[in-house]
N, C-alpha and C positions, 0 to 999 in steps of 0.2 A: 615504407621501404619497397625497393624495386624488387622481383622473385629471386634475384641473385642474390640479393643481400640478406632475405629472409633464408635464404638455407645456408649463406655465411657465418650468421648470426646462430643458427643450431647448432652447425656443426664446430662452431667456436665452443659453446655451451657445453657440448657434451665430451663426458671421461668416466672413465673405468671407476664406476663408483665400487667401493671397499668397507663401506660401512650405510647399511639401509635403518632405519625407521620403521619399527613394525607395525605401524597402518598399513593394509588391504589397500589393492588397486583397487576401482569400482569397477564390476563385468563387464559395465556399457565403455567405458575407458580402454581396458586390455582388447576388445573387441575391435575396437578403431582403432586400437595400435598395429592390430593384427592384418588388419582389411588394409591399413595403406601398404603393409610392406608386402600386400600381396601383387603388389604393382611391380615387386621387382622384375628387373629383365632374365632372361633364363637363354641357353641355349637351344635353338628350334622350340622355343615355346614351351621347351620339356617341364617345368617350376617344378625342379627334381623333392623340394623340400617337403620334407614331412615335420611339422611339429606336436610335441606328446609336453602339454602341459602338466607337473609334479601334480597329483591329487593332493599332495600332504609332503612339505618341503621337510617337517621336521622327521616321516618315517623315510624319506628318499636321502636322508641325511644321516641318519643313522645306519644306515645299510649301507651308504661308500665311506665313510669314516672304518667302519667294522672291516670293511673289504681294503682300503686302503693302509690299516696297520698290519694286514694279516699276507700280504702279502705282494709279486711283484703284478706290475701295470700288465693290464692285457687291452691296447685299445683295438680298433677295428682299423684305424688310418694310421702307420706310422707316423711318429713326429719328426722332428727335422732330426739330420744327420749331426749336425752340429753347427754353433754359430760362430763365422769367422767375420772376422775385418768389421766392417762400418756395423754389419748385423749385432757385431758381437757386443758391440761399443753401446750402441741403442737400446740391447736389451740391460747390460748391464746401470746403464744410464737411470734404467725405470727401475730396477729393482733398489737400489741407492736411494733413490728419491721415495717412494715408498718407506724404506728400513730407516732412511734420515728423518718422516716425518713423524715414523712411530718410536723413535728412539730406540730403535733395536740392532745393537752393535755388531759388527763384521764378526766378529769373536761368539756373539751372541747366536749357538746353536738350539738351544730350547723355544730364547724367542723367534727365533726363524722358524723353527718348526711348530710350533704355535701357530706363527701366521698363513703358515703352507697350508695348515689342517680349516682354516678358518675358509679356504675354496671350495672345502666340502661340507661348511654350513653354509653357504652359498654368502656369506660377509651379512647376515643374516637376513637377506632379503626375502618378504613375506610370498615370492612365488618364482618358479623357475622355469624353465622351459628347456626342453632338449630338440637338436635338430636333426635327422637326418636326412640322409644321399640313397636312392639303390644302390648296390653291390656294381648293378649290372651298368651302368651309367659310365662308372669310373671317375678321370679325375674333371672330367666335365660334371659330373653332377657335383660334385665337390665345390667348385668355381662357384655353379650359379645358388648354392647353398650361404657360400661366403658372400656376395651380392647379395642374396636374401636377409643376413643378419648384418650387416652392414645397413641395409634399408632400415630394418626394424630398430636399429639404434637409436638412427636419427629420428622415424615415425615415434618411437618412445620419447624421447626427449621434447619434439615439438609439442607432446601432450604433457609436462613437466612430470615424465615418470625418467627413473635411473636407470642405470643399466651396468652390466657388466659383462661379456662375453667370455667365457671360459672352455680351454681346450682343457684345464687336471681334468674337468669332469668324465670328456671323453676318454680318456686314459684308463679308466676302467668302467669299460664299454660293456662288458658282460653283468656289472650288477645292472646298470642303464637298462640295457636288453629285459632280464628278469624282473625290473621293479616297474617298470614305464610297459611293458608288451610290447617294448619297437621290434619289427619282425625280423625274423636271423637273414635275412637276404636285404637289408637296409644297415648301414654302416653310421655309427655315431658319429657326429662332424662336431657338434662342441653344445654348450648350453646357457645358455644367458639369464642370467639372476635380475630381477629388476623389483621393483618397488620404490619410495620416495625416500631419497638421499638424506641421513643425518650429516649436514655441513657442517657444524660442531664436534664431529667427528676426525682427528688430525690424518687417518687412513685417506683422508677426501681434502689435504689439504694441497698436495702435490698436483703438478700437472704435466706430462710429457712433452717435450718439442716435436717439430715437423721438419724434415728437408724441407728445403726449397725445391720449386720447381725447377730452378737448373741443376740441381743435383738428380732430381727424378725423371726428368723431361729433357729430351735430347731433339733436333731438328726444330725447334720452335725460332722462327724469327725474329 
């Protein structure tokens, strides 16, 4: 395959996996996943991103479970204002497709919240990682954050590890802060759960669409 179709072909490959396989990455594996996405581009070279790998998903798990029934979100980045028009259509698209493949009905509030709570066992993937931005950066360090875990998707995937990128996590930034040591002058940007994908799993049986590029892509001849 020519280099363009070898990263066609990954980034075909890869989706929001929702249900992991509890075998361990091997060290030498998460290491080379880490070192290519450190190739991402940054603004002035800044590679704003700090990553704080979970020592132990199952005590980093209990502590936002505990913190998320107990009360409201405090993240460090506001989330969106609301989603309107084509946004609104695409999220709810995926959330459908998701609740279609696990058979859990519109009507269905406990299953819903079941599944909500299942972001803060990370869909049980055997390791997590948290990302952040300085404070002091702003919404540039933010960008080349989201380029950095963008990179690491796809660098995980080409090594046939999963992935899943998650903002609930950052939504309560303050147990993050307290369980991980991220410093109070560095802001949570999100956390990516990864490990090896159970595909027997109907969580992982869905897949989301893509615009086209002439919906995304304007002046192109």
């Amino acid at each position: 395959m020519t280099p363009d179709e070898v990263i066609e072909t990954v980034l075909a490959e890869r989706f929001s996996c929702r249900a992991f396989l509890p075998g361990t990455v091997p060290a030498a594996t998460q290491r080379r996943m880490f070192a290519l996405a450190q190739r991402t581009a940054s603004w002035c070279n800044s590679q704003a991103w700090q990553v704080h790998v979970a020592p132990s998903t199952e005590a980093f798990s209990e502590a936002l479970l505990a913190r998320v029934l107990a009360g409201p979100e405090a993240p460090d980045l506001a989330g969106p204002a609301s989603y309107e028009g084509v946004y609104r259509d695409r999220r709810r698209a995926s959330g459908f497709g998701l609740y279609g493949a696990l058979g859990i009905a519109r009507d269905d509030a406990d299953g819903r919240l079941r599944q909500m709570l299942e972001n803060f066992r990370f869909f049980g993937a055997p390791h997590v990682a948290v990302i952040s931005t300085p404070r002091a950066l702003g919404v540039y360090g933010a960008v080349d954050c989201g380029a950095y875990v963008s990179t690491l998707l796809t660098a995980a995937q080409s090594l046939g590890v999963a992935t899943i990128a998650q903002a609930a996590v950052a939504m309560y930034a303050d147990v993050v802060h307290e369980h991980l040591g991220v410093p109070a002058d560095r802001d949570v940007v999100c956390a990516v759960s990864y490990g090896y994908p159970d595909l027997d799993h109907p969580a992982n049986a869905f897949r989301t669409e893509r615009a086209s590029i002439d919906e995304a892509v304007s002046g192109l001849a």
